[in-house]
C-alpha positions, -999 to 999 in steps of 0.1 A, spaced: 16 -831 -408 35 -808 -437 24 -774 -439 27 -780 -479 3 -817 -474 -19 -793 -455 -26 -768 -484 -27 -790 -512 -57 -809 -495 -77 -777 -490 -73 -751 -520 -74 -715 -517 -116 -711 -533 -113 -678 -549 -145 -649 -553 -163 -658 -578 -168 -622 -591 -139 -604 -603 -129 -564 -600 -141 -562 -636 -173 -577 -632 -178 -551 -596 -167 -522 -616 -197 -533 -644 -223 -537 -615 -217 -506 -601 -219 -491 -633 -251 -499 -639 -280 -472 -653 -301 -483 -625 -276 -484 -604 -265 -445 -611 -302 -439 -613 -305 -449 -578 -269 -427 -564 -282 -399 -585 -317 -399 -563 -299 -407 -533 -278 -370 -538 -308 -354 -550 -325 -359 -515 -295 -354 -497 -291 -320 -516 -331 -310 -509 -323 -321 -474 -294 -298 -469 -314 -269 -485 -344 -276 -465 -319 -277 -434 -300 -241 -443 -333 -230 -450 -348 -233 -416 -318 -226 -404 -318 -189 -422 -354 -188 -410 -348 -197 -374 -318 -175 -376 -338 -143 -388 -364 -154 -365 -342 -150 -336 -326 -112 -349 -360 -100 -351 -371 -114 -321 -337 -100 -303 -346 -68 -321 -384 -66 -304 -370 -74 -272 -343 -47 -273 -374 -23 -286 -401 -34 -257 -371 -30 -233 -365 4 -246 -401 12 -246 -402 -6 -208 -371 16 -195 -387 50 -210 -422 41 -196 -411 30 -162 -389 63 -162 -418 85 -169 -443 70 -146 -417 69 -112 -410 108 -119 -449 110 -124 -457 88 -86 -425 106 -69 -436 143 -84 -476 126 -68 -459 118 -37 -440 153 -29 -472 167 -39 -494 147 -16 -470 149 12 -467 193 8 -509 190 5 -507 166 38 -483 193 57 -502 221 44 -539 203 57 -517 192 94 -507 230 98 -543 245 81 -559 222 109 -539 235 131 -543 271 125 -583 265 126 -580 250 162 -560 278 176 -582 305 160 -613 286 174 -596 285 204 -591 323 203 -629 330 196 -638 309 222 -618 329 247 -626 361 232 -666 350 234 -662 345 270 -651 382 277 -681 405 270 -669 437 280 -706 444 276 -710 430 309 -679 439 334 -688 463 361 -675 497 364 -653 491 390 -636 463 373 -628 475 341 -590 486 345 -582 448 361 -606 431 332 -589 450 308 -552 439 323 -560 406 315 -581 408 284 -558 432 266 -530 405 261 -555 378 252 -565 407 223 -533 413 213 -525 373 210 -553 368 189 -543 392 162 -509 386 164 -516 348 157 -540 361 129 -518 380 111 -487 357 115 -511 327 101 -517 345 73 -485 357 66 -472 321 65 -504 309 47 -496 325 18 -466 305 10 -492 271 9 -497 258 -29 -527 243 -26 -546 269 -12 -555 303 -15 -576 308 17 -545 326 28 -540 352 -1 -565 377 17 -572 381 53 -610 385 62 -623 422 71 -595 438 48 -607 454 10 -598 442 -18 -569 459 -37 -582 487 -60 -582 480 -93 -551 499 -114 -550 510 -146 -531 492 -170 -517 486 -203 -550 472 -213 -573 497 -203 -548 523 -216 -546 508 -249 -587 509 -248 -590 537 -244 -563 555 -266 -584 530 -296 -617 551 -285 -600 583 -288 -584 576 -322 -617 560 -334 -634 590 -320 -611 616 -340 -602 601 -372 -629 611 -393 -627 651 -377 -589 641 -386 -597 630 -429 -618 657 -431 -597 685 -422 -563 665 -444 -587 665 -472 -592 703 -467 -558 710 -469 -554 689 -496 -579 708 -516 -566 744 -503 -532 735 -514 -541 725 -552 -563 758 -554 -532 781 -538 -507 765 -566 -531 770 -596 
């Protein structure tokens, strides 16, 4: 069949509305109305969106800031309490060395009484005095030789002063010092001052009678 039979039988139907009647539709007051409200919610949206986006945004600054703080706060903290236990420790562990060798030191002194206890010259015969005496002497001379030396080295210990004066000896006298100087130069000058204001005011008053 013709291609011009063909569209002659079925015409071309055309839109019934035409550009200008679209253009008048969209026109339309309620039409606007309805765009206008459609960009006003859009528009809250956005703000509502930049809003809790600020806010979630200063949220997370001021949470970064805390963080950085309580780390800060966490390092210093941490710092001071390790010095604290390893300053503990040292100390325990010089306390520990110094009980271990004060422990040791009390055995080997008991261990000298006992021997010393089981000499009693008091009882040795005549005749065996020079031979008891041989063999007691060193034992005599051991013990105070470990006394002394135990004492010299106790005296180094920090957490003790058992050590600071050995047992039998006196007591350092004490000196005069500053103090007691100062004391007693106050009593003097306490003592003198007013034998002192009587005799300026004297010579006070036999000066003005010598000038007149």
């Amino acid at each position: 069949m013709p291609i011009g039979d063909q569209t002659a039988r079925s015409p071309y139907r055309q839109m019934e509305l035409t550009p200008d009647s679209t253009d008048s539709f969209m026109h339309t007051p309620e039409r606007m109305m309805e765009q206008a409200e459609r960009l006003r919610q859009q528009a809250e949206l956005f703000e509502q969106q930049r809003m809790e986006s600020e806010t979630r945004s200063r949220e997370l600054e001021e949470n970064t800031m805390r963080k950085t703080n309580f780390n800060a706060d966490l390092n210093e903290v941490g710092q001071r309490i390790h010095n604290a236990v390893r300053r503990i420790s040292r100390d325990m562990d010089s306390m520990e060395r110094e009980h271990r060798e004060m422990a040791q030191v009390c055995e080997c002194f008991q261990r000298h009484l006992q021997i010393l206890s089981s000499l009693q010259p008091q009882q040795w015969a005549p005749e065996t005095v020079k031979e008891r005496l041989r063999e007691a002497l060193p034992k005599l001379d051991r013990a105070d030789n470990d006394f002394h030396e135990a004492y010299a080295c106790g005296r180094e210990y920090r957490h003790t002063t058992v050590f600071h004066n050995k047992p039998g000896e006196e007591e350092p006298k004490e000196q005069f010092g500053m103090k007691h100087i100062k004391e007693e130069m106050l009593r003097g000058l306490a003592f003198h001052l007013p034998l002192f204001l009587l005799l300026l005011i004297t010579w006070g008053i036999y000066t003005l009678a010598t000038a007149s």
